[in-house]
C-alpha positions, 0 to 999 in steps of 0.5 A: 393453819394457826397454831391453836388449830394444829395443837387441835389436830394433832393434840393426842399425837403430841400428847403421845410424843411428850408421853414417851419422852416421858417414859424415856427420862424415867428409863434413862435415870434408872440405868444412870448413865451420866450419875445417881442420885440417893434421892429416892420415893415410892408410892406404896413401896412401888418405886416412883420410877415406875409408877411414872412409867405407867402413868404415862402409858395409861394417858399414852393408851387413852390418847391413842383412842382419843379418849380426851376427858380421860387424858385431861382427868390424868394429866389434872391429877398429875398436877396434883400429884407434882405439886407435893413433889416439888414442895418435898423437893424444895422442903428438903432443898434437894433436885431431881433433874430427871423428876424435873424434865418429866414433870415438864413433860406432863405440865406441856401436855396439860396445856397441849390439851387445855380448853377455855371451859364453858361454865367460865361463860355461864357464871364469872364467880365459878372461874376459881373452881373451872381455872383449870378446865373441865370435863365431860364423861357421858358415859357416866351422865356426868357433865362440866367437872372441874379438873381441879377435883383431879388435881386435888384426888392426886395431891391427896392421894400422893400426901397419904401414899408417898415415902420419900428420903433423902437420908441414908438410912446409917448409924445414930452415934459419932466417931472422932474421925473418918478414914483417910489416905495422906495427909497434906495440905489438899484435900480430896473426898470422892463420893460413889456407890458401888453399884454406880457405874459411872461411879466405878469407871472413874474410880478405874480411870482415876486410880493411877492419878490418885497414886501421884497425888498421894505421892506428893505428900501433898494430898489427903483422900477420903472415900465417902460410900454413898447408899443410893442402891439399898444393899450399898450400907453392906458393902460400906460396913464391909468396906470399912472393916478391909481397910481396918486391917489393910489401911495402907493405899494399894490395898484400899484402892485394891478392895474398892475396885474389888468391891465394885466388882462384887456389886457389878460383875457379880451382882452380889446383893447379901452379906453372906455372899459378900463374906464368901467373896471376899474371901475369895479374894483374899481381903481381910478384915477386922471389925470396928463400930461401923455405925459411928463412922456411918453417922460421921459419913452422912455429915460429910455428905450433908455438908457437901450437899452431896445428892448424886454420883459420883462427886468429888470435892477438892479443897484447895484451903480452908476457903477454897474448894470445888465440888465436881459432879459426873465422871467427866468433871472429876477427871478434870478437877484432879487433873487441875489439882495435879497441874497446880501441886506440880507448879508450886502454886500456893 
């Protein structure tokens, strides 16, 4: 048996295969296991997460009864579909990997169920309209339909319905400085969001270090909230006003992990239940103009290119400095840092 014939029998079985490979990747970026990304879109305020997921359901249930015309048509619009997310992508020079992988999926199954179409024989000149196949739908007494009208509804309908950003939505005026821990001549800027649990079990592992490195008088640290979940700008405004009044390291450190606990254990997603817990938590505040420091943490995060959590940007000088994404590398960035203070390294 040749390949183009197995790829024949047992197209729809593969075409189910990469559809839930599919599903998989849209489910694993929503736990986000490894890191998060703010990078975010919905279709008719439907996040596209989802919309992913029932799209590939439907051409799991049309393969399943082998309704080719109709996975064709699906898998042609999705094309469509891909071609303006990429273009949003590139226009805001900003990546996806998991949107990536699940548009390989689809691309895949579009060529497992790929066939050479009949009006390329019939008439040359009509190639440009047919290059992407065709398909019957008898039922309709429709014949030979370009899959690139699909391909060109889904562009279309993904142009008009889609919101996209890549933007946290923060203030609109400038500050003179961000807060920071130490000073010296090393630098650390840990982004995170409180409801990012790769983000929170860093932050635990890595308190401890952080407290040696501050110790040295060597190092300089600054917390950059990133708002990839919608409530996260709350937890920042609130952030900021704790260690206004409390800006000494202990207790900054304390109300970070407090505030990661109120996004994680306690699932609290409304300031009001946020002002009642930290109250319970003893933490104080006092109030400053939150939207100018906000303006000035989307320009540290712009210039860092910072797109997922949690990272971390360690700047040995002014012309050194490396950014490390995921709980993993960061340990190891700070621990490199810690190895080169405590041998004198210039």
């Amino acid at each position: 048996m040749t390949t183009k014939d197995f790829i024949k029998k047992y197209r729809g079985l593969i075409t189910i295969a990469l559809s839930l490979i599919g599903i998989g990747i849209m489910a694993y970026y929503d736990y986000c296991d490894t890191a998060c990304s703010y990078l975010q879109g919905d279709i008719l305020g439907i996040n596209l997460k989802w919309v992913g997921v029932a799209y590939m359901t439907a051409i799991i249930v049309f393969a399943a009864f082998k309704q080719t015309s109709f996975v064709r048509a699906l898998l042609a619009a999705g094309l469509g579909v891909e071609v303006h997310l990429y273009a949003f992508q590139v226009r805001n020079d900003v990546y996806c990997p998991f949107c990536l992988a699940f548009s390989i999926m689809l691309i895949l199954s579009f060529i497992i169920n790929y066939e050479v179409p009949s009006a390329w024989r019939e008439n040359r000149r009509r190639m440009w309209l047919y290059f992407l196949g065709e398909v019957d739908f008898p039922m309709f007494r429709i014949h030979k339909l370009p899959l690139l009208l699909f391909s060109l509804l889904g562009y279309l309908t993904i142009l008009f319905t889609f919101s996209g950003s890549v933007t946290p939505a923060y203030g609109q005026t400038i500050d003179k400085a961000v807060p920071s821990l130490g000073k010296g001549p090393y630098e650390i800027i840990m982004f995170a969001d409180y409801f990012c649990p790769p983000c929170r079990l860093i932050d635990t592992k890595a308190e401890p270090l952080l407290k040696e490195l501050l110790a040295t008088n060597k190092v300089k640290i600054t917390f950059v909230d990133v708002p990839f979940h919608s409530i996260t700008p709350i937890y920042a405004k609130y952030y900021l006003y704790a260690i206004n009044a409390n800006p000494d390291a202990n207790s900054v450190l304390h109300i970070r992990k407090e505030l990661f606990d109120a996004a994680q254990e306690r699932h609290i997603l409304t300031e009001d239940a946020l002002v009642v817990y930290l109250n319970e938590q003893k933490i104080s505040w006092k109030i400053l103009d939150e939207k100018s420091m906000f303006t000035m943490l989307i320009g540290i995060m712009r210039k860092n290119k910072i797109v997922r959590t949690p990272s971390c940007v360690i700047k040995y000088s002014s012309t050194d400095e490396k950014k490390y994404i995921g709980g993993d590398k960061i340990w190891e960035g700070l621990t490199k840092l810690k190895t080169h203070i405590s041998e004198g390294k210039k």
